[in-house]
N, C-alpha and C positions, 0 to 999 in steps of 0.2 A: 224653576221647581219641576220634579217631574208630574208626568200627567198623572192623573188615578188611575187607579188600575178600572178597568170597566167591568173586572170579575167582584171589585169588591173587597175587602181584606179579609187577608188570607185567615182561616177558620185553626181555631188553636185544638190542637188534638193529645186527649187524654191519655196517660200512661193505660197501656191494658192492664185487666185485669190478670193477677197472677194465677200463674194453673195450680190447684191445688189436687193432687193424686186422690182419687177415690179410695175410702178404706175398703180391704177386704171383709167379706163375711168370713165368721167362723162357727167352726159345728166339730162335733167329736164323732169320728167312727167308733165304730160298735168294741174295737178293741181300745180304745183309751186315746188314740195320738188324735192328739190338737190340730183341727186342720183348718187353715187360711186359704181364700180360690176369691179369686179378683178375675173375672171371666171379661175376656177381651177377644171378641168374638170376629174383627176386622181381616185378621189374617187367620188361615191354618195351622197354629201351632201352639203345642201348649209345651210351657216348662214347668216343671215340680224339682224343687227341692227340699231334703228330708236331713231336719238339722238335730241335734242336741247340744244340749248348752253343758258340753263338757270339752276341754280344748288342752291345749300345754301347759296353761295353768293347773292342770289336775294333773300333770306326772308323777309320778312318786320319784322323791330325790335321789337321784344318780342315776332316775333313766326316762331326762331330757329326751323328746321327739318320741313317745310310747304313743300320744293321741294321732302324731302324723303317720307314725307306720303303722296304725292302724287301720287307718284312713286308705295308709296306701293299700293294704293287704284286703279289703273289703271286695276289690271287683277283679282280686288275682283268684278267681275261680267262685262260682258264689252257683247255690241249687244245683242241678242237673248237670251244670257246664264249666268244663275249666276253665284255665285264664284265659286261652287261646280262643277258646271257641265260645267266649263272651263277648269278647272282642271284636269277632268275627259277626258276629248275629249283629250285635249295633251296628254295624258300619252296614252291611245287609239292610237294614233300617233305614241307615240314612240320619240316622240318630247322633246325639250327643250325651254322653254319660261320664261324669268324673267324682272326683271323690278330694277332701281336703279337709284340713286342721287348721285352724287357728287360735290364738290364746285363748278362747273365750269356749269357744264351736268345734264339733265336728261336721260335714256336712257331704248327703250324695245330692250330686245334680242329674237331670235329663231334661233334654229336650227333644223334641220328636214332633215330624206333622201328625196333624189331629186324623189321618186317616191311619197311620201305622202306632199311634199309642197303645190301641189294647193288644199291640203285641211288646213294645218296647216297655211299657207299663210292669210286667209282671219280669223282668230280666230285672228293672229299677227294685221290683222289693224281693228280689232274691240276694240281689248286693247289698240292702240293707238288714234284711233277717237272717238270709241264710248262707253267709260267707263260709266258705268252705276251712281257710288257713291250713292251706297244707303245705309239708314244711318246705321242699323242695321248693314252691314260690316265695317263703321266707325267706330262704336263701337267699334265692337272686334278688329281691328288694330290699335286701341289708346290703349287699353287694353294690348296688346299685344304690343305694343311699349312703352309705359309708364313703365312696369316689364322689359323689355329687359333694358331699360335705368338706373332704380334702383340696376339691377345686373351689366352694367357697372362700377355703384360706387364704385362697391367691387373689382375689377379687378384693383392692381395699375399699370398693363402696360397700360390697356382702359384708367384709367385715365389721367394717364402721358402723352397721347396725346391728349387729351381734353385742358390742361396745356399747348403743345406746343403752340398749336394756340392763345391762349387767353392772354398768356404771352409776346408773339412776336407779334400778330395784335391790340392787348386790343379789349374793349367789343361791340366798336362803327364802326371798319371796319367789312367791309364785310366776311372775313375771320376769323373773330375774334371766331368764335362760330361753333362747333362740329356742322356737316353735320345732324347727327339725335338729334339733339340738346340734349334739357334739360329735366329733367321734369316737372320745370315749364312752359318751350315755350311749350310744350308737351299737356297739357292741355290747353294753352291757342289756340289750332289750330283748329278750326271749320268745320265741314264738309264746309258750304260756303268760308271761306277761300280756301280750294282746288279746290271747283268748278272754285274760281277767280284764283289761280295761273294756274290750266289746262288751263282757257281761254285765259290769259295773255303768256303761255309759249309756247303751244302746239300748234303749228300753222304750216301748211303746207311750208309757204311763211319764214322759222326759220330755216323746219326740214332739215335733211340731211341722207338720207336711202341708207348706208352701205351695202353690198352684195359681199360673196365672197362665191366660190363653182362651183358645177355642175349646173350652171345655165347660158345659152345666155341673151343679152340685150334685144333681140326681145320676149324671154319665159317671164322676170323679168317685162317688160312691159306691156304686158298680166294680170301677174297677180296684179301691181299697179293699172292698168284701173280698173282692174275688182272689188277688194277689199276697194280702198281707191277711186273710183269715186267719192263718196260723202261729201270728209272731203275738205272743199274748206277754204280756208283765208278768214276771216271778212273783210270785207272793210276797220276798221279802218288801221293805217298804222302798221305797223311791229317795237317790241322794240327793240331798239340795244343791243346786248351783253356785259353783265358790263364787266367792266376793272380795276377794284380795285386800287386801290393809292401805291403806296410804304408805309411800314407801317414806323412810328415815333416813334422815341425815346423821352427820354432816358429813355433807359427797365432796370429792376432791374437786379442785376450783380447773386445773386441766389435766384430761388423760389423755396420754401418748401410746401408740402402736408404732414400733419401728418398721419399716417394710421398704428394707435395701432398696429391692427390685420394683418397688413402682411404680409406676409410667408419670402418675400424677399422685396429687396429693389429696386429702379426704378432709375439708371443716369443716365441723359442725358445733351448734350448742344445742345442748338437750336440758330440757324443765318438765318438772311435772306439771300433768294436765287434770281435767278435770273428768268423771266418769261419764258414759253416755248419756246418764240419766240427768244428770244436772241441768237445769231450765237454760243455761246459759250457751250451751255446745251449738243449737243451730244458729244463734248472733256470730259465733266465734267461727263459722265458716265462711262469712265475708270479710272477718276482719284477718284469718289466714290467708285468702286470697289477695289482700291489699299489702300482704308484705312479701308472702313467696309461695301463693297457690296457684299461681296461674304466670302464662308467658308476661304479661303487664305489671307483674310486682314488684315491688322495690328492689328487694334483692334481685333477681332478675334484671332487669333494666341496669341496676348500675354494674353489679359485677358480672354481667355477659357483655350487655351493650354498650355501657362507658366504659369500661376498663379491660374487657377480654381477657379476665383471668381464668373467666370457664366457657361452656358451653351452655349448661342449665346451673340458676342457681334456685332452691325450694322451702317451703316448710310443708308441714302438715301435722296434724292431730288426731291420736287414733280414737278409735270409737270403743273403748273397752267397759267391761261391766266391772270393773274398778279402778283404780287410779289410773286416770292415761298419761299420754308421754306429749309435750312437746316439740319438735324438732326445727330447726333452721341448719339446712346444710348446700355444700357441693365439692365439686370434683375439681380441683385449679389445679393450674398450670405448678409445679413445682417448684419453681425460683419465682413466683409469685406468691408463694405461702401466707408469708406475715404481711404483705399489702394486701393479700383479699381477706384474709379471718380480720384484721384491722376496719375495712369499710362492713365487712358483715357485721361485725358489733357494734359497730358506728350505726350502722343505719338502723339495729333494730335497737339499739337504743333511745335513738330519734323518735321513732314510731311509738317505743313506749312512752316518750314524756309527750309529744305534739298530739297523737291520734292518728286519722285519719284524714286526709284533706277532701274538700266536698265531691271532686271528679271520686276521689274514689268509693265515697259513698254510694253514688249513683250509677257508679261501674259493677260494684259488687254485686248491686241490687240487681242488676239488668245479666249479669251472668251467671249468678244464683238460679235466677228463672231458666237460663236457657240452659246451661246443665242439669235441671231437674226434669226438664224437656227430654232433653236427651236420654237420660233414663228409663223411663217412661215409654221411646218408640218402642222398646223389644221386651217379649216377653221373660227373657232371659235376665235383663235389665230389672223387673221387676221384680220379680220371684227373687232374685239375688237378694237385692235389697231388703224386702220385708221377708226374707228366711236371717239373715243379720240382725233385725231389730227382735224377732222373735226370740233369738239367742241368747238376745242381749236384756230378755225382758219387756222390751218395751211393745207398749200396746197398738193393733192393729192400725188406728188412723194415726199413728203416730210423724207419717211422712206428713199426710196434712197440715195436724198443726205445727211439725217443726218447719214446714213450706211455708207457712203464714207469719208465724214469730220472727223468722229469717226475711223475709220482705218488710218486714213494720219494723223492723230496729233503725231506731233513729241514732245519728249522729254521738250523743253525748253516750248514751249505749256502748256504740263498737269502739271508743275513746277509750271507755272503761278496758274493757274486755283487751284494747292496744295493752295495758300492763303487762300483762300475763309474758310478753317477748321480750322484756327487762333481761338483757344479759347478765347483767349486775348478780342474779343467785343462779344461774344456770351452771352445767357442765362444760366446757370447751373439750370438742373430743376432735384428735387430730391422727390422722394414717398416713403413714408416710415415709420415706428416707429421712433417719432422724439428724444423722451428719448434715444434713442440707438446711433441713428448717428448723434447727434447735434454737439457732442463733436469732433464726427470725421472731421465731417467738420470746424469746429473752428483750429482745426490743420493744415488745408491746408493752412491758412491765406485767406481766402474767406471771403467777408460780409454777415453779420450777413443774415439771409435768411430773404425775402417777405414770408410770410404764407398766403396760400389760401386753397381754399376748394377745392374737386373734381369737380366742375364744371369750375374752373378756377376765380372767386372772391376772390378780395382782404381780407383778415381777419384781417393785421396788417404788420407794416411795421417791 
């Protein structure tokens, strides 16, 4: 037998406690906007973002991407300074400053060391209040968006997701239609159109100014007084923030994209998901991880590393303030078509009737923490984040308890929540050379495919 050990046996050590994100305080400047400041005082720097919860989903019909080229046109000249010499001053700084739409948000970001803020500060609410939109930079940012949009078509992952949407909302919900739209909403979008969607979105009495960093409440207030004194709400009343409908069926069982020229092929299946606010979305991010959120998921594992029909295979679920989306997809190899959407619906069908197995339980739970870790090191990181839940409605300690709910989901739980990736009522949506894998897919016993184009329009049943 062997000896004993002379230390004694060995001491069992407990799972750490999980880190739970501190909420932000909130307080209202003197002009109306909401403001959240999580003061992280370790490093010199602070980030602020300045969001409104109006996004793609507020386009008016036939001009698809109005919130993103609005977005884009906000720091092509804004106060005193034009495009150029905005530009110029932040990089001068040392600064970061951008701008963006998504279905839900508009949103300006900065980041800046806490010794150059009160100068890059007041450049941040010139781009928010007082954007210049002069047309000459309309130009070049239609120009400039209408080619980015044209090169999308060629891209069949860009497109495959243009597909998801339009396939699962159709073309009359709010969701229904690519954030930076088409290239026909693309030309149909007029410098006055953005004047009216900034006047209509961008309103003090909407916004919600984000702050995380080497900054106090009493510095942060200072420089809102001082920069944003004069962006006041119109009288008229304030719009409420959309809330989209659950989308309606009954959606076609496969949709097809023919794409001659594609290097590879696009599978995916798409279901609807639930909205952000549903108690159940932070469980449903381990149990996305345990199929295709991470390099260790099922999908992954078998179709990259047993079979090499792709390089990454994924899912993910988006965070929207109404109906979300679903997705399980990848990129295969082409004469591998119909044997890798074959084991993709294989496996996530599996995962809907079994669950989750215990390793992955304990997997999810351990990587949950450390990705929320990861968030957390930058102040960039966090401001982003609780500027998205503000958006989205949800309330300031909202990362804590969705941190918490998300570690305490036990087993029978994320089993449950496994349903949800039931192939069984989803969309199969495929991009591709259709001569090639038509056949492939004839062999799964799948209905004959719906054919659309890359923008997501029907061609033929």
């Amino acid at each position: 037998p062997p000896a004993p050990d002379a230390l004694g046996p060995r001491p069992e050590t407990p799972l750490p406690a999980p880190f739970l994100p501190p909420a932000p305080i909130v307080f209202h400047a003197t002009n109306g906007v909401t403001v959240w400041l999580l003061e992280r005082h370790q490093v010199p720097m602070v980030s602020c973002d300045m969001s409104v919860p109006f996004g793609a989903s507020s386009d008016p019909r036939g001009k698809g991407g109005l919130a993103y080229a609005t977005a884009n046109m906000l720091d092509e000249g804004a106060g005193k300074r034009g495009a150029i010499e905005l530009a110029r001053a932040i990089d001068d700084l040392g600064a970061r400053l951008s701008t963006d739409a998504n279905a839900d948000a508009s949103t300006v970001s900065l980041t800046a060391l806490k010794g150059k803020i009160d100068r890059a500060f007041p450049i941040f609410a010139d781009v928010v209040a007082r954007p210049r939109f002069e047309p000459a930079e309309m130009k070049r940012v239609k120009d400039l968006w209408h080619n980015a949009l044209v090169e999308r078509e060629k891209d069949p992952d860009a497109t495959a997701r243009v597909v998801f949407r339009a396939a699962l909302f159709g073309p009359e919900h709010p969701y229904g239609h690519p954030w930076d739209g088409t290239p026909a909403s693309a030309n149909a979008v007029t410098l006055d159109d953005v004047r009216k969607f900034y006047a209509m979105a961008w309103r003090p009495d909407r916004a919600t100014l984000v702050c995380a960093g080497d900054v106090t409440q009493a510095e942060l207030t200072s420089l809102i007084d001082s920069s944003f004194g004069s962006w006041r709400a119109p009288a008229t009343p304030a719009p409420a923030p959309l809330v989209p409908p659950a989308p309606k069926g009954p959606w076609p069982k496969v949709v097809m994209v023919d794409r001659a020229d594609a290097p590879q092929a696009v599978i995916a299946l798409v279901k609807p998901g639930p909205a952000a606010q549903a108690p159940e979305v932070p469980a449903l991010w381990r149990v996305n991880d345990a199929i295709g959120g991470s390099f260790t998921s099922r999908l992954n594992q078998d179709l990259r590393e047993e079979h090499g029909y792709t390089y990454g295979a994924r899912s993910r679920f988006s965070m929207s303030r109404g109906p979300g989306q679903v997705v399980a997809w990848a990129n295969v190899v082409t004469d591998k078509t119909g044997d890798a959407l074959s084991a993709m619906l294989a496996d996530l069908r599996k995962f809907a009737q079994e669950g989750l197995t215990d390793e992955e339980v304990a997997r999810t739970r351990s990587q949950a923490r450390g990705e929320l870790v990861a968030v957390y090191e930058s102040v960039e990181g966090v401001a982003g984040h609780l500027a998205a839940d503000a958006a989205l409605g949800l309330p300031p300690d909202y990362q804590a308890k969705a941190a918490q709910a998300r570690d305490e989901a036990q087993k029978a739980q994320l089993d449950a929540l496994a349903k949800l990736y039931t192939p069984d009522d989803g969309i199969v949506v495929v991009v591709g050379p259709r001569t090639r894998v038509q056949s492939m897919i004839d062999k799964l016993g799948l209905p004959a495919p719906e054919m659309r184009d890359a923008q997501g329009n029907v061609l033929s049943k």
